[in-house]
N, C-alpha and C positions, 0 to 999 in steps of 0.2 A: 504494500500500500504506500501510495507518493502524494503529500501533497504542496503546493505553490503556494506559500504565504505572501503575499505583498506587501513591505509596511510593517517597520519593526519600531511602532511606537507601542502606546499601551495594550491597544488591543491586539496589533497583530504578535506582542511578542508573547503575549498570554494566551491566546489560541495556540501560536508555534509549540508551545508548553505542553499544554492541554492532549495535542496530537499528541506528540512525540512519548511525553509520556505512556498513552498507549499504544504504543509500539508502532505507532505511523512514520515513516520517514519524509520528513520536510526539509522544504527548503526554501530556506526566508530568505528573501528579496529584498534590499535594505540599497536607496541608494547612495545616503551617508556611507563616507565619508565623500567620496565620487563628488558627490554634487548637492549641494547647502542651501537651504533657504534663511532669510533674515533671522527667522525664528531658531535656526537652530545655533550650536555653540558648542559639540563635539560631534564626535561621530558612534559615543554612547547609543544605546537603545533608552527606548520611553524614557526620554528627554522630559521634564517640567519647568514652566516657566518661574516657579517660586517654589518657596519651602511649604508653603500650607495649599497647596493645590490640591490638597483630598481633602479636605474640608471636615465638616465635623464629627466625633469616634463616637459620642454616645447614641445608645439605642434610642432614644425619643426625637434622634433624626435618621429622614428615609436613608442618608447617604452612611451615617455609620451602621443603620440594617444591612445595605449591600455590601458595605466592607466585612461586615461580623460572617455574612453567608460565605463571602467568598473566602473567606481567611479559614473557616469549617470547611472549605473543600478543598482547599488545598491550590489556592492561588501565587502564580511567582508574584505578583506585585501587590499582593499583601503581606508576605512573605521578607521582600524587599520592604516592603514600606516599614515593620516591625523591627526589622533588625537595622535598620538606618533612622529611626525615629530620635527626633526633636523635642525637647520641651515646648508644650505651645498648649496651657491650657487644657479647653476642653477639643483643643482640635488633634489630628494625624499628620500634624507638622514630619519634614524631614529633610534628612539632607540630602537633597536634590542632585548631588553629584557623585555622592556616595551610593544613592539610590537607583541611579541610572546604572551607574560601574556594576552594582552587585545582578541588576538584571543579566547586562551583557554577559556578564562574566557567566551566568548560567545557563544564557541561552548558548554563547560558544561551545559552552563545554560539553553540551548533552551529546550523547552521540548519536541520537536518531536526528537532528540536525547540523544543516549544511546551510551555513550564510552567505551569499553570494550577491556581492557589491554591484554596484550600478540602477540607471533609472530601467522602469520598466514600464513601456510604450505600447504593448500589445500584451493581451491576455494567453498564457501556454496552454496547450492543450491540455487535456488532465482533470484533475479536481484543483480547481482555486479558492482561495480564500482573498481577498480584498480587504485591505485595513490601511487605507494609505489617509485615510483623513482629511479633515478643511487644507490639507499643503498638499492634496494632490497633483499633481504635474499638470499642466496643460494637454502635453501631449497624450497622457493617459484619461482624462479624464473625457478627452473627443471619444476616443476608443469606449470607455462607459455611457458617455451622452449615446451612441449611434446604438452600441447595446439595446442600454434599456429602453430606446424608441427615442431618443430625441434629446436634447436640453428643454426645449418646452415640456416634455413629458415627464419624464425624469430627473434630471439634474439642474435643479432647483437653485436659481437666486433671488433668495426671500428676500423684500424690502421691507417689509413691516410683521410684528407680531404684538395683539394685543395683549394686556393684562389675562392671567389666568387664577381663579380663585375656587377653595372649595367650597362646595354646596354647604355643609351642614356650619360653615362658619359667616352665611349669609342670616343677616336679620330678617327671620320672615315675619315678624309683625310689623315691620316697613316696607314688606315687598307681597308680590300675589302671583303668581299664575297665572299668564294670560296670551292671547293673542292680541294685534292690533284689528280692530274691530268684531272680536271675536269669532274672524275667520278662521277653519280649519280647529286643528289641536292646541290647547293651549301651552306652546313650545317655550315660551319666555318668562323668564322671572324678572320683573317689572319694579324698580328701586324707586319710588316717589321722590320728587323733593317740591319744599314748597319757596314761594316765590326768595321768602329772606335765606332760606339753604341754600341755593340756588344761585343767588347773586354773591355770596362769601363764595362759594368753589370756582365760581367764575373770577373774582378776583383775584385769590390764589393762585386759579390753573395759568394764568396768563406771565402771574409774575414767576413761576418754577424753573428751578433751574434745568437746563438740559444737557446732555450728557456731550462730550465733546467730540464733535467731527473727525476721524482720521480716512485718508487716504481714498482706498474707492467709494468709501460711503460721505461721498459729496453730493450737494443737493438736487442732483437730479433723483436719487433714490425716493426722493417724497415727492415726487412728482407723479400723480394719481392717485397719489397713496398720502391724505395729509394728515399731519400729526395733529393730535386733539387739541394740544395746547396751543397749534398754531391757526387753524382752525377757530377757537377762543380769542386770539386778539383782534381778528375780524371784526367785531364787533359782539356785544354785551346777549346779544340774542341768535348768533351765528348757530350754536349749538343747539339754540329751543327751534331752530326750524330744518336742523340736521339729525346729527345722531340720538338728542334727547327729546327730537319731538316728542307735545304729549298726546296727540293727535291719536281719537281711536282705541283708549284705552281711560280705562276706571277705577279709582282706586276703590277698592270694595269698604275701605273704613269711613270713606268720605260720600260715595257715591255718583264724585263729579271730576272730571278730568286735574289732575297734578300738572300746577305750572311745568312740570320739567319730570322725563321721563328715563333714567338709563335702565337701558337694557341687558340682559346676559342670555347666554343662549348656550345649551350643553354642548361641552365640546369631547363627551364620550360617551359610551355606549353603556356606561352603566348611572351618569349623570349625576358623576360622583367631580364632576371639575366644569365650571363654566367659565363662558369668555366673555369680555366685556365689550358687547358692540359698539365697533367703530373708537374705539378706545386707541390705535396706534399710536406711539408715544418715541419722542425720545429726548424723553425724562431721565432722570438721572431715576434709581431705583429705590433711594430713600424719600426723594420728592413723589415719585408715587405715589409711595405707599401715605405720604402724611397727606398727602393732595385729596386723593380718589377716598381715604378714608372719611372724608368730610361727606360723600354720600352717607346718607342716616342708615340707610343697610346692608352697607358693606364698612361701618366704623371698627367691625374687629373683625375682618375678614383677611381668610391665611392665603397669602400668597403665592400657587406653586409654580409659579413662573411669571414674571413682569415684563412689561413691554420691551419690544425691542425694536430699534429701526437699521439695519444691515443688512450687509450682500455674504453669502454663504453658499457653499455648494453641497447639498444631498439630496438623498435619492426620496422617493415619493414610494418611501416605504410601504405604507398598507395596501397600495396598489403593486407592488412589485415581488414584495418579500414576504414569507411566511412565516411562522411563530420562531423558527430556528436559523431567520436570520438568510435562508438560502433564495435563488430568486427563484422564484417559481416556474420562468419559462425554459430555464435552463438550472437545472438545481445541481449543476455539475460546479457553479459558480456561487460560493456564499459570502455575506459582506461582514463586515464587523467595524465597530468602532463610530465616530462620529458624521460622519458619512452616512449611518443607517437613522440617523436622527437622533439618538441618545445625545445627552450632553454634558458633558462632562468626563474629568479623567478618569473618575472611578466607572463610571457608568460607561465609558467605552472597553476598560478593563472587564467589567462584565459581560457586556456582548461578547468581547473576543472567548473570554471564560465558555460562554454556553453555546457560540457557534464552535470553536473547538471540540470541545464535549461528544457534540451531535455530530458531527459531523464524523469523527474517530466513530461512534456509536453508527453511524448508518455506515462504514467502509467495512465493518467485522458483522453485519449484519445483525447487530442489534437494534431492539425498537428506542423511538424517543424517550427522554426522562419526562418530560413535559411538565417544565416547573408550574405548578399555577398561581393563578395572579395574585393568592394569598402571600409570595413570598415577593422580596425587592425583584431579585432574577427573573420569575415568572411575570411580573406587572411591565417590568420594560421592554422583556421580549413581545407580549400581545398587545404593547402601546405602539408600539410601531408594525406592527402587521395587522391594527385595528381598524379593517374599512370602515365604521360608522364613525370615524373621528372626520369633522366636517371638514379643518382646513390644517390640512398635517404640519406641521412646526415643528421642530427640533424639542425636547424635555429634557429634565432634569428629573431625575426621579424624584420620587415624592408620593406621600401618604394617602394623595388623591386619586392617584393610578391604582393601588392595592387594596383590595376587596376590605370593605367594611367591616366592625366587627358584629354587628349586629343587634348589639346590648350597649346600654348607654357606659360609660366608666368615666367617674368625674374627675376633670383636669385632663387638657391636653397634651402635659405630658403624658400621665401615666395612661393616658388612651393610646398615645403613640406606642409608650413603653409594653403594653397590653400586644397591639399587633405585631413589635417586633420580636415578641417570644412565642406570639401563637408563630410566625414566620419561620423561627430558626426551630423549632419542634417538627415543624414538617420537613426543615433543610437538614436535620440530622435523621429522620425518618430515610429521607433519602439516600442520604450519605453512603451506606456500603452498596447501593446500587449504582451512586455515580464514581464508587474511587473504593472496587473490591480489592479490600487487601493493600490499600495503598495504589496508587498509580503507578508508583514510578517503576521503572525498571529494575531488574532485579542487580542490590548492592550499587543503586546510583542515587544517591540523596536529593529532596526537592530542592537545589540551589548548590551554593558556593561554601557552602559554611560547612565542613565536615561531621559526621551523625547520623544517626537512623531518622528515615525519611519521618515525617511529625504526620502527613495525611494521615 
């Protein structure tokens, strides 16, 4: 069994792993040191741009869920991250340099992989994996545009994303259910404001700071596409005849149209995350959140992703890709990392994690694991192969993607803390099914550090 990994940052060096470990022979495609983009600064693997770029360790957040799972199964870059760890708080600070070296050093070392330098401009025959990320090459990424149908189809340059918030930290005794004129289903949850709320958000929104300009995302980007706040200095009622008309809608506590109406509109299929219509922003993301929280019902509303306004390139995941990451029209070719829309370093380290996995599991003809969306792993593999998600955007994992718990548990920490143990109960459940006996090869340790492998 052979497979082509592409792309030796997080994800693809964590898949490389994941294979090789079970007895797959790889071969990672790296075109550092060859050939450098701005962003990089060795020829290291899974490079970071700072020390705290994994962001927070405790279980009452979705990202130290996904770390805790992946660190129970036996991840190199949790692995790395543990034994190169920083003091930083409550975060998974590290040394960045030391944490890159200890990667490399164990992805050279393995022997079921071969690292082979240079850029890589066409797809090899074979099984592929693909992990080359937002610093995709040009020349490879025409070769994926024409793939997967197109740059229109497929490889996506978002110019805007609105705020996203979850449901159950919406005020519903300030908001209702509804359609605009009661047409159809009632799809919207409807935020009232009255004429003096109304006019403070409008003064606010106008004076917020925004976030600062760099390079391609110059103002043509908001061209079609305008940002609320800019939109807002138009004039004092630009919004009441735009995105907050209140035109067509009732508040049922009053019984007469609310001078000013925002909107939200589920943006998944189990209507556990909405979006805030017509909301694109670019806001800075502490002005957001003090700004938009002057809506009376969304004043303590949880944020699991804030606006953005930038050019980006991935794929159009829930139309392309299936729960393991692979494309469905050619499932000879699987993708991983931020490219499949995941966002973030750990959350691309994930992906590579489970398209790894599956992928070793469908070459020796075993069936899928099929994390479900109870767990961090399972909620971001079905977030991104999710056809009822209305306009696909890149995520960050979070508590809004992973299945509720069903029973009230009061405080949001320990509601957090509640899901991320029912999570790792079912990730240990799995555990000798996804790493029998340990993974690794026999008498080759998970990494650089000499000892019996810890999976």
């Amino acid at each position: 069994m052979n497979v082509t990994v592409i792309g030796a940052g997080l994800a693809g060096s964590e898949a490389a792993w994941q294979l090789a470990n079970r007895g797959v022979r790889v071969t990672l495609c790296e075109m550092k040191p060859r050939k450098m983009t701005p962003a990089h600064t060795s020829g290291d693997f899974a490079e970071l741009v700072c020390s705290n770029s994994l962001r927070g360790a405790g279980l009452e957040n979705a990202v130290g869920l996904l770390k805790e799972e992946l660190r129970r199964l036996g991840s190199i870059i949790l692995e790395a991250a543990d034994a190169t760890r920083v003091e930083a708080g409550g975060a998974l600070a590290v040394d960045r340099h030391g944490f890159a070296a200890y990667v490399t050093k164990a992805i050279r070392s393995h022997p079921n992989i071969t690292v082979a330098e240079g850029e890589v401009t066409e797809l090899p025959e074979g099984e592929v994996l693909v992990a080359t990320g937002p610093l995709t090459s040009d020349a490879l990424a025409e070769t994926l545009g024409s793939l997967t149908g197109g740059e229109d189809a497929a490889l996506h340059f978002f110019d805007a994303a609105a705020p996203l918030v979850t449901f159950d930290s919406i005020d519903m005794t300030r908001a209702w259910f509804a359609s605009r004129y009661d047409k159809g289903t009632a799809d919207y949850v409807n935020c009232a404001m009255s004429e003096e709320e109304y006019h403070a958000f409008w003064q606010e929104l106008c004076q917020a700071e925004e976030a600062e300009v760099h390079g391609f995302e110059d103002k043509n980007v908001f061209e079609g596409c305008m940002p609320v706040e800019v939109m807002a200095r138009r004039g004092k009622d630009t919004l009441r005849y735009g995105p907050l008309k209140p035109r067509g809608l009732k508040d049922p506590a009053t019984g007469r149209e609310p001078y000013a109406v925002v909107q939200l509109r589920k943006d998944n299929g189990s209507g556990t995350v909405y979006n805030l219509v017509g909301f694109q922003t670019h806001l800075k993301f502490g002005e957001q959140k003090r700004v938009f929280s002057m809506i009376p019902a969304l004043r303590n509303a949880e944020y699991v992703r804030y606006g953005v306004m930038h050019r980006n390139t991935y794929l159009d995941s829930p139309r392309l890709l299936d729960r393991y990451y692979r494309l469905k029209s050619q499932p000879r070719i699987t993708f991983a990392g931020q490219m499949t829309g995941v966002e973030g370093y750990v959350e691309s380290a994930g992906s590579g994690f489970l398209a790894g996995v599956e992928l070793a599991r469908r070459l020796s003809g075993q069936e899928p694991v099929n994390f479900p969306r109870e767990t961090a792993l399972g909620a971001l593999s079905l977030y991104i192969s999710d056809e009822t998600v209305k306009v696909f955007q890149p995520m960050n994992v979070n508590f809004g993607i992973i299945t509720p718990l069903g029973y009230k548990v009061r405080g949001k920490r320990n509601k957090n803390q509640e899901i991320s143990r029912r999570s790792l109960e079912i990730i240990d459940q799995l555990k000798p099914e996804i790493c029998p006996g340990g993974s690794s090869p026999p008498g080759f340790c998970n990494g650089p550090i000499e000892g019996p492998c810890r999976i």
